[in-house]
BADRENVEX-812034 format. One line per field, with one value per residue (C-alpha): x, y, z negated; chain; residue number from 1. Coordinates in steps of 0.02 Angstrom, whole numbers, plus 50000, padded with zeros to 5 digits. Last residue first. Example, Ala and Ser with C-alpha at 12.3 -4.5 7.8 and 13.67 -1.06 7.14 Angstrom:
// BADRENVEX-812034
u	c(50684	50615)
v	c(49947	49775)
w	c(49643	49610)
chaine	c(A	A)
num	c(2	1)
***
This chain:
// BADRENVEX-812034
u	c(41394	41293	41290	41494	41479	41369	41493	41668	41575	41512	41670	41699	41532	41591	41518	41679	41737	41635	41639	41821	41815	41667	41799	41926	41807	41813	41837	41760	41595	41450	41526	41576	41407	41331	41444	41400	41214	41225	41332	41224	41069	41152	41178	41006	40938	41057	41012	41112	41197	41082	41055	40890	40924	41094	41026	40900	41025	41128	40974	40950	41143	41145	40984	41038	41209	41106	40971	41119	41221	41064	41112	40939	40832	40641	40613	40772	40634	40544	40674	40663	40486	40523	40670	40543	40430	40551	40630	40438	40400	40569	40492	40342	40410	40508	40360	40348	40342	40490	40387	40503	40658	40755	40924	41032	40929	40808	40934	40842	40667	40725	40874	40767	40700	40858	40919	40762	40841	41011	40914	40831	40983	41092	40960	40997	40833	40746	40529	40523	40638	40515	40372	40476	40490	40324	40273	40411	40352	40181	40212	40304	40178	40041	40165	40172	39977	39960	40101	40010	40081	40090	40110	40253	40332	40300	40374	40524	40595	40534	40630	40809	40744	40666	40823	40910	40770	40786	40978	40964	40844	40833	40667	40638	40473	40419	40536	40550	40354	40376	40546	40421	40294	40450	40481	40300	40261	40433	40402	40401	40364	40464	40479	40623	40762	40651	40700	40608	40628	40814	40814	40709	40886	40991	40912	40890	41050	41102	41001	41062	41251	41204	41148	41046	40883	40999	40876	40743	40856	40915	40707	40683	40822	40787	40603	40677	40773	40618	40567	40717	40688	40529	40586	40722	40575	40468	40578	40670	40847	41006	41060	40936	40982	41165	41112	41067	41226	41317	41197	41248	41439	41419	41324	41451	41603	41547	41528	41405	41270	41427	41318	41150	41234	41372	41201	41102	41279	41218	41022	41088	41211	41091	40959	41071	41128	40940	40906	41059	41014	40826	40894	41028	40892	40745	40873	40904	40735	40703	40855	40773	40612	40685	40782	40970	41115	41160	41175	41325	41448	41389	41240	41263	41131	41280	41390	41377	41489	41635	41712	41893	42011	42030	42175	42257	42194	42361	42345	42456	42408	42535	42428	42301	42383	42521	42465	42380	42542	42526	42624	42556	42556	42484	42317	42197	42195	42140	42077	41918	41775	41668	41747	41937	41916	41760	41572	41485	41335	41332	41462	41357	41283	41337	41450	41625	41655	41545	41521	41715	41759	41625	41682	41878	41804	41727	41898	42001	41845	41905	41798	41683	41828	41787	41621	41721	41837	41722	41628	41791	41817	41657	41677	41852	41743	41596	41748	41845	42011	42130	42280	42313	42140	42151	42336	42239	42109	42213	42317	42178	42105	42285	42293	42134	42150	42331	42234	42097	42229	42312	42138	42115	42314	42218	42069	42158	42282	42169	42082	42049	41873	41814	41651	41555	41379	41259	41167	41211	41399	41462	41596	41769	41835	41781	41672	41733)
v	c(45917	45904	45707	45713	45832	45709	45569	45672	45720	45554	45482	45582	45540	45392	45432	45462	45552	45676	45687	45697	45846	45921	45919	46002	46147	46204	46352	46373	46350	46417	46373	46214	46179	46232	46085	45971	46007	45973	45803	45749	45781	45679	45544	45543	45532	45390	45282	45313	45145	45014	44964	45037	45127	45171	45258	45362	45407	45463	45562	45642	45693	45775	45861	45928	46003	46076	46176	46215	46304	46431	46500	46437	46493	46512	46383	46297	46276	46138	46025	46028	45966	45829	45768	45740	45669	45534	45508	45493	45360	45267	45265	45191	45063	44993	44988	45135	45023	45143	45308	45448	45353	45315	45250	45085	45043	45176	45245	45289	45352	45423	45512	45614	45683	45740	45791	45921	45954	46006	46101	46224	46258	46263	46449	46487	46401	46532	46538	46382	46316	46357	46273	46109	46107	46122	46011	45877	45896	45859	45708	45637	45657	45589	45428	45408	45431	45305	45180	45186	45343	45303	45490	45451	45367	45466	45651	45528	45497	45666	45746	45764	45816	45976	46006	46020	46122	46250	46263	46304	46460	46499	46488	46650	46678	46524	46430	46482	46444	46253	46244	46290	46150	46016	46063	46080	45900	45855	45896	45735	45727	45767	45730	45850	45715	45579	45697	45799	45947	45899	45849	46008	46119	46027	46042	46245	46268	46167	46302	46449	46379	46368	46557	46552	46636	46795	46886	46787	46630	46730	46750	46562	46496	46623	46548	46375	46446	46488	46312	46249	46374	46315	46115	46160	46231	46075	45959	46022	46116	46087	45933	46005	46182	46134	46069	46245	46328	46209	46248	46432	46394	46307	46443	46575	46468	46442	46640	46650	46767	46897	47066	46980	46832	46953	47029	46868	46785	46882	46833	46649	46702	46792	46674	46515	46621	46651	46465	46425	46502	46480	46283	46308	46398	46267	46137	46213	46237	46044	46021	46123	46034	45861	45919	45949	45832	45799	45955	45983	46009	46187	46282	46471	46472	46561	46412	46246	46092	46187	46074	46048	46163	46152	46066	46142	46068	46045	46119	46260	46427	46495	46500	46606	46758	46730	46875	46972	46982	47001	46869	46782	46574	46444	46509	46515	46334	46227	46067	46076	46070	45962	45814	45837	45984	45874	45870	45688	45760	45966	46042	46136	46289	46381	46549	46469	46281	46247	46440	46485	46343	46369	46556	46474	46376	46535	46631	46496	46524	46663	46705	46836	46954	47134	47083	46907	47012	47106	46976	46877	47008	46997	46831	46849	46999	46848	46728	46569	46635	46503	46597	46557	46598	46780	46822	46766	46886	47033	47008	46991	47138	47238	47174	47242	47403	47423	47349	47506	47640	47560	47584	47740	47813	47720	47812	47986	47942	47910	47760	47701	47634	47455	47390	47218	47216	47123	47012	46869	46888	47007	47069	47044	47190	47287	47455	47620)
w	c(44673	44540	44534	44541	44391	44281	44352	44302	44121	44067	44046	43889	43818	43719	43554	43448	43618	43598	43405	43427	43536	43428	43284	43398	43437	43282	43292	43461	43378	43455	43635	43557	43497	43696	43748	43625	43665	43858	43823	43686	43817	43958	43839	43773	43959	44004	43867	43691	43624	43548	43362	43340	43179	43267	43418	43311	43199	43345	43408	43237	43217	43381	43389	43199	43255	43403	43297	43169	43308	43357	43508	43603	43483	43567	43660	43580	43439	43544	43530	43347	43378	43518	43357	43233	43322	43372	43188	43139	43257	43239	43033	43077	43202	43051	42944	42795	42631	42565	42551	42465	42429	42285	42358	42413	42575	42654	42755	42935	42847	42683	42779	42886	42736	42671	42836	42817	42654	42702	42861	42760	42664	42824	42849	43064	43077	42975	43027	43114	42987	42851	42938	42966	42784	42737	42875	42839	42652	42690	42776	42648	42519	42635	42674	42465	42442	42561	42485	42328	42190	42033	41990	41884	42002	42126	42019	41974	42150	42186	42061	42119	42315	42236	42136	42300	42376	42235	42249	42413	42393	42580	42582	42454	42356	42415	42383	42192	42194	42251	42133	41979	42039	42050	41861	41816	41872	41813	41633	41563	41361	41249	41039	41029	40989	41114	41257	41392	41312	41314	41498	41547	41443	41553	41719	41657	41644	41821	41902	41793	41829	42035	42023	42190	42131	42057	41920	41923	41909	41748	41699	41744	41616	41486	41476	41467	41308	41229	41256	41163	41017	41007	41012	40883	40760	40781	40787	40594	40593	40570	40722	40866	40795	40836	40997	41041	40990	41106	41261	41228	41212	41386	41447	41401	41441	41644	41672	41827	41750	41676	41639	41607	41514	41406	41367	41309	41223	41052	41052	41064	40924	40810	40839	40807	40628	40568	40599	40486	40338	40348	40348	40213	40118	40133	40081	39922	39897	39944	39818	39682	39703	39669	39529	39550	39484	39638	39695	39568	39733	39760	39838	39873	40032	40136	40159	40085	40035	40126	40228	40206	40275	40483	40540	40678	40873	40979	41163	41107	41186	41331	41470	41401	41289	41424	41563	41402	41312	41146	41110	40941	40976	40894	40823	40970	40975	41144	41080	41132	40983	40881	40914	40867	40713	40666	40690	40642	40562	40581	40427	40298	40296	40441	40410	40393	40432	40575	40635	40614	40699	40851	40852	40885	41038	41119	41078	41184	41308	41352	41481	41407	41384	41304	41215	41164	41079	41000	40943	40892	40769	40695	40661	40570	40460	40408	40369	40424	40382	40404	40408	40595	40613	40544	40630	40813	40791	40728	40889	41007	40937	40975	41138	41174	41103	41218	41381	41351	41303	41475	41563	41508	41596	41743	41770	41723	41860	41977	42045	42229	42198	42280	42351	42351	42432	42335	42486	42399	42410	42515	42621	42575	42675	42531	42568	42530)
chaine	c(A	A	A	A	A	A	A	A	A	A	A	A	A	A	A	A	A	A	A	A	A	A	A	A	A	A	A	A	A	A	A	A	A	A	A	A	A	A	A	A	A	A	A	A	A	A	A	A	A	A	A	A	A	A	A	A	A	A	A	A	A	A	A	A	A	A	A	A	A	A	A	A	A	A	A	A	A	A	A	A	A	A	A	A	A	A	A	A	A	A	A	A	A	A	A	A	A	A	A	A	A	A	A	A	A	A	A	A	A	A	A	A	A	A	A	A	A	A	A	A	A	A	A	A	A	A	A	A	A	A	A	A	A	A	A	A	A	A	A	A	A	A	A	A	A	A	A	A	A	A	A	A	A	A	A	A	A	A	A	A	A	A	A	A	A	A	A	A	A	A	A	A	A	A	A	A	A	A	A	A	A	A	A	A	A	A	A	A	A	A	A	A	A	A	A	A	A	A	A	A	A	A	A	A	A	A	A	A	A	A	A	A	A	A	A	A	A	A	A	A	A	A	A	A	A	A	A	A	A	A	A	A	A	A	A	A	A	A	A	A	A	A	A	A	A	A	A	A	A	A	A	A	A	A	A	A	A	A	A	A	A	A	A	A	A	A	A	A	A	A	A	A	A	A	A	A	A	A	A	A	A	A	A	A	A	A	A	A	A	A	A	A	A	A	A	A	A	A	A	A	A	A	A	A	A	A	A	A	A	A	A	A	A	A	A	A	A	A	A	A	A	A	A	A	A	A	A	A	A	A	A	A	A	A	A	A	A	A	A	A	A	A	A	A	A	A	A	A	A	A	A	A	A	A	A	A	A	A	A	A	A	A	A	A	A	A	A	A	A	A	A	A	A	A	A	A	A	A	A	A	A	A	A	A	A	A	A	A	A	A	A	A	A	A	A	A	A	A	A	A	A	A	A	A	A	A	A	A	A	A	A	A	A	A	A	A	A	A	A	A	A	A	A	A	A	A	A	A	A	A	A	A)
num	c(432	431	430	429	428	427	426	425	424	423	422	421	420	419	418	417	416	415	414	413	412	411	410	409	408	407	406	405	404	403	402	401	400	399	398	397	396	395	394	393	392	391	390	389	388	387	386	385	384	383	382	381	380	379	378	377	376	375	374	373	372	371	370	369	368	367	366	365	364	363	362	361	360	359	358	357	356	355	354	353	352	351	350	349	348	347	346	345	344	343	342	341	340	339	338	337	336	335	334	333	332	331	330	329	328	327	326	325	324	323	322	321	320	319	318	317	316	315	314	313	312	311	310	309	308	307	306	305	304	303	302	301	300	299	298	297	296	295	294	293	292	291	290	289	288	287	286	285	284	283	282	281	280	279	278	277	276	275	274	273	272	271	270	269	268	267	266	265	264	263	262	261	260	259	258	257	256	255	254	253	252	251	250	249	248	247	246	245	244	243	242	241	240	239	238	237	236	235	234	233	232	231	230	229	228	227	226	225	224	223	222	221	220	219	218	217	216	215	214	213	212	211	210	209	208	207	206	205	204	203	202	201	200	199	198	197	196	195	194	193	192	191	190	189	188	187	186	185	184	183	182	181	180	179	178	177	176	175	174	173	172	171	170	169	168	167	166	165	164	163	162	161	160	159	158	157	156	155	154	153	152	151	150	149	148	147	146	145	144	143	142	141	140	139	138	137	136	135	134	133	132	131	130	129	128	127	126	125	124	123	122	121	120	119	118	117	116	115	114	113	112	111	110	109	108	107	106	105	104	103	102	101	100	99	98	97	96	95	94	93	92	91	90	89	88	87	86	85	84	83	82	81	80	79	78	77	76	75	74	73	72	71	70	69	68	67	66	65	64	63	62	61	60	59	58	57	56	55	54	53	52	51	50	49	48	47	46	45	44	43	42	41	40	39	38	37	36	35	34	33	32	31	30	29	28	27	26	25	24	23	22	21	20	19	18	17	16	15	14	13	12	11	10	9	8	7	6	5	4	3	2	1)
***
């Protein structure tokens, strides 16, 4: 039967009443995992930093994707286990939190969390090398052995960052908002930033910016894709990789993920992130700036003549808005825009909005944005509203708290915030 909860992007949540069959499986299910987490935590605590102590934490990490107690462990065992030699400057206190999986062995799966030590055990000293086979008499190698040598460690450790990123793909598909799987991801790929040459980290960097656009395939609004793939563009971008800008194809890629779906919030925000940059970078004159700007008021305009009820819409609308009545302190879109320029635009923009009451006249955000506009409009010319502005507050706060009965308090204060509360008794006297 359906959840009372709702939903949460459209997917419908649900939930089963379970029998007695369902549960007596379960409990086999919490006894297995109790028992792995058991085994796991008696290999650390004796320092076993082994192929068969990594395997263990796959399962583990299979089962429960968000402990990230586990997550930090597989780091250890990668760094002073299966990798083939420590990564420059990584330690037991840098390379990884401090939470240990080795300090306490209740089996408990309500305490196997809370009740971990926050102290970091010392990790044995470094092996020299790890699956290549080299030892401490490298030094007395030939040139060409030590470039083989090298060639080894490297193959070695580019076969383990595929296996890994190739391992957290599944737990990604099946758990797309789990915070410790894309942070352990973003780890694994700085390690082949520190292991392995520019050219092969940069491939395996732009692979991973294909991953990004296939999850934010998958759910268009996952806010940990989105900041993902921010990352993984800044690293591309970087000196370390040899980058280059990307924010032509970054501010491209947010045009088509708008299109494909307006409401895609997290695409306008990144939108409004690069086109400080994307100008810059263009060299764009104060013409070409204006242009830009009017372009995005139509595009955006356009999609809230379509969706007004959308807030994401409207966040970057206000956006815009804000480039022409805040210009001071910020990037902004087309600064060289006169003064009578900008109370132009502000104008025009707020005849069109009321133009949409036309046709949505119980739209809340419609009125919330009248409001805000006009009082931005009042401010940027330093004056209090005229009569006709105040009449129109008063007619719009009054259909908001209709909306909004909620909070009607808020539109109370608001009210009297702009000193329209004596405006009722003389509007009324008029009507009468």
């Amino acid at each position: 039967m359906a959840d009372q909860g709702g939903s949460q992007h459209g997917i419908a949540r649900t939930s089963r009443i379970r029998t007695e069959e369902q549960r007596r499986q379960d409990l086999e299910k919490i006894a297995k995992y109790r028992d792995l987490d058991e085994r796991v935590r008696k290999e650390l605590s004796q320092k076993r930093y082994t192929p068969e102590t990594f395997q263990l934490t796959s399962k583990l990490l299979k089962l429960n994707p968000e402990y990230y107690t586990v997550w930090n462990a597989r780091r250890r065992l990668l760094i002073y286990g299966l990798f083939s030699k420590p990564s420059a400057g990584s330690s037991p206190s840098t390379a990884l939190p401090s939470s240990s999986l080795t300090a306490t062995t209740t089996t408990s799966s309500d305490a196997s969390s809370s009740s971990l030590s926050t102290a970091t055990p010392p990790a044995p000293d470094p092996p020299r090398a790890g699956k290549s086979g080299t030892t401490a008499d490298e030094g007395n190698d030939s040139p060409e052995k030590a470039q083989q040598s090298k060639n080894a460690e490297q193959d070695n450790d580019l076969e383990l960052i595929k296996q890994e990123l190739g391992f957290t793909i599944p737990l990604l598909l099946a758990s797309p908002k789990c915070y410790w799987i894309w942070s352990y991801r973003l780890w694994i790929l700085q390690q082949a930033i520190q292991r392995l040459p520019i050219p092969i980290a940069r491939r395996i960097w732009e692979e991973e910016l294909g991953l990004a656009s296939k999850m934010l395939t998958k759910d268009r609004r996952n806010f940990h894709a989105w900041g993902y793939r921010r990352h993984v563009v800044e690293q591309l971008e970087s000196p370390e990789l040899g980058g280059t800008s990307l924010v032509e194809s970054e501010f491209k890629y947010t045009t088509d993920m708008i299109k494909v779906d307006l409401s895609n919030f997290s695409a306008w925000h990144n939108r409004s992130k690069l086109i400080p940059r994307l100008l810059d970078e263009r060299k764009a004159d104060d013409t070409a700036r204006e242009t830009f700007l009017n372009e995005e008021f139509g595009q955006i305009f356009e999609a809230i003549n379509v969706g007004p009820e959308d807030q994401s819409l409207w966040y970057y609308h206000h956006f815009l808005m804000l480039n022409l009545v805040s210009p001071v302190g910020h990037p902004t879109i087309a600064p060289a825009l006169t003064r009578e320029t900008r109370i132009t635009y502000v104008i025009r923009e707020i005849e069109q909005i009321k133009e949409l009451l036309e046709d949505y006249d119980d739209v809340q955000l419609i009125y919330e944005a009248l409001i805000d506009y006009t009082l931005f409009l009042c401010q940027f010319l330093e004056r209090k509203p005229d009569g006709s502005e105040r009449a129109e507050l008063v007619s719009w706060l009054d259909k908001v708290k209709k909306l909004d009965p909620m909070r009607s308090g808020r539109w109370a204060d608001l009210e009297r915030d702009c000193g329209l509360v004596e405006e009722r008794p003389r509007m009324m006297t008029m009507a009468s």
